[in-house]
N, C-alpha and C positions, 0 to 999 in steps of 0.2 A: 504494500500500500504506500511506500515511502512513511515521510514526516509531513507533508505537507497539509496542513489543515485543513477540514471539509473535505478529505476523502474518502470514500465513503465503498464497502462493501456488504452484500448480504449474502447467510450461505441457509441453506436447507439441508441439514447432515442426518444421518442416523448411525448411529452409535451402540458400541454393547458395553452396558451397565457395568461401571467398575465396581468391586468388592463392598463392601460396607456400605450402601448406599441404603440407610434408614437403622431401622432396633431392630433389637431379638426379636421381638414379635411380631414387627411390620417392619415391611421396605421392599425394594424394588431388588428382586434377585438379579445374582453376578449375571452376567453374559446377555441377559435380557434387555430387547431394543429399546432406546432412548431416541425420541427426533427431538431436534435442535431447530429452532428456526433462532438466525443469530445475527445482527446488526452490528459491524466494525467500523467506528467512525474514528479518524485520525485528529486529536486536538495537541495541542497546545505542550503538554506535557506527556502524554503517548498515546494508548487506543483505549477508545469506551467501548467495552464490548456490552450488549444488549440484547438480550435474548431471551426467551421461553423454551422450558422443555415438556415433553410430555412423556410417563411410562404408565407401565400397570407395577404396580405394587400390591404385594400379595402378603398375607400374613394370618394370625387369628383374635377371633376377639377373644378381649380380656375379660368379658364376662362368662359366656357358655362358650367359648372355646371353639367355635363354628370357623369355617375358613372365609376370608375376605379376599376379592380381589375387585380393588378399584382402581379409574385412572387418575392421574395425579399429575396436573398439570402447572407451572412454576413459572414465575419471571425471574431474572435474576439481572443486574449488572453491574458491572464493576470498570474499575478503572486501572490498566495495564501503563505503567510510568515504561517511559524509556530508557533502558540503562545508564544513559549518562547524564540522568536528569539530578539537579541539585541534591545536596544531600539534607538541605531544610524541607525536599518535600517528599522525602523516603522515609515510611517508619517501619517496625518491621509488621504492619499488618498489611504492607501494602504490596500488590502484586507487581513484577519487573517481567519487561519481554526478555524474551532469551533471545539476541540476533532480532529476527523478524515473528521469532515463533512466541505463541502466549499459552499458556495451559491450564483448559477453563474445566479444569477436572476439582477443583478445591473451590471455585465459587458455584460448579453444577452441585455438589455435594452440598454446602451449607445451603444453598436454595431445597434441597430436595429435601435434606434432614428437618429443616426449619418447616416444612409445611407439612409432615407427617404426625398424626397427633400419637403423642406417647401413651397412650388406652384407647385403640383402635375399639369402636364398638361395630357391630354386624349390622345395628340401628337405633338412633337414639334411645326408644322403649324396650332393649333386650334385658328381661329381666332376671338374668346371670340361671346358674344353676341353684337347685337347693343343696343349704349351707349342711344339713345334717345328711344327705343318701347320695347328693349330686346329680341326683334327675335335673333335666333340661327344661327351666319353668315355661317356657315358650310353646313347650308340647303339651302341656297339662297346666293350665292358668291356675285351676282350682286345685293344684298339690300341695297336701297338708298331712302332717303326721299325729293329726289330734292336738290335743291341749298338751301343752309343757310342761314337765314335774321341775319343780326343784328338785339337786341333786338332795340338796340338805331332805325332804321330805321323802323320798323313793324307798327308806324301809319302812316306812307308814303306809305307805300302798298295799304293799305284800299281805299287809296286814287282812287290809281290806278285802283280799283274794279266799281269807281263810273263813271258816265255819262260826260263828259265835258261840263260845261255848259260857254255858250259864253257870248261879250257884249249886246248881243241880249237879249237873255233869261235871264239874269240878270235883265233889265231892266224892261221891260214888262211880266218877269215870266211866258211870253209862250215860245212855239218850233214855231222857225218860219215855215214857210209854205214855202218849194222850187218847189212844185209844181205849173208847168204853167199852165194855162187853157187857 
């Protein structure tokens, strides 16, 4: 493009997805296509590259655990100094062209990382698994395991399960006999 100001490139590329591009649980898998539409404008101080990407990004939700695959589409730009540009306007976040070449592999990342949300959900209303058996509440709205014991009360239950036995039956450890003849 030279140095010369207002000169102006755009490319249409498609690309395959470098490593780590998102989290453990969502992101746009390795080797998988990325298109670029990308805008290289020559100013002043080096090239404004500007551009969007688009992928699928695949993962699962954090609630039921379902697989996701969305597409995730991104702007990003940044600003590529020319090597021999002063050193009051280099700091070190700032990107340098290598020769003529720029390498938009560290601002496609922060663009991609930055708009992937860190608890992908399947859909806003997913109402995760149940917390006690891990059935999938989305398949059974009405899944419920009864009323709740306290743990502190559950041998008082057991309780409940047995026979009542009276001052009768205590005593003489029979069942009395209410039958009349």
């Amino acid at each position: 493009m030279g140095r010369k100001p207002g000169a102006e490139r755009t490319f249409t590329v498609s690309i395959e997805a470098p490593a780590d591009l998102g989290y453990d649980v969502y992101g746009v898998p390795e080797g998988s296509t990325v298109e670029i539409e990308l805008r290289l404008e020559a100013i002043m101080e080096g090239i404004l590259a500007t551009g969007s990407a688009s992928a699928r990004a695949t993962g699962e939700c954090v609630r039921c655990l379902d697989s996701i695959d969305n597409n995730v589409v991104v702007g990003f730009q940044e600003l590529y100094l020319f090597d021999d540009a002063p050193e009051d306007q280099k700091s070190e976040d700032s990107f340098i062209l290598e020769g003529e070449l720029l390498d938009l592999e560290t601002a496609l990342r922060d663009a991609v990382v930055l708009a992937l949300p860190h608890n992908p959900l399947c859909g806003p209303d997913c109402p995760g698994l149940c917390a006690e058996c891990g059935a999938r509440l989305a398949d059974d709205p009405g899944h419920t395991h009864g009323e709740a014991i306290d743990p502190r009360w559950s041998a008082l239950s057991q309780l409940a399960d047995q026979p009542v036995r009276t001052a009768e039956t205590s005593e003489s450890g029979n069942v009395p006999d209410d039958s009349k003849e």
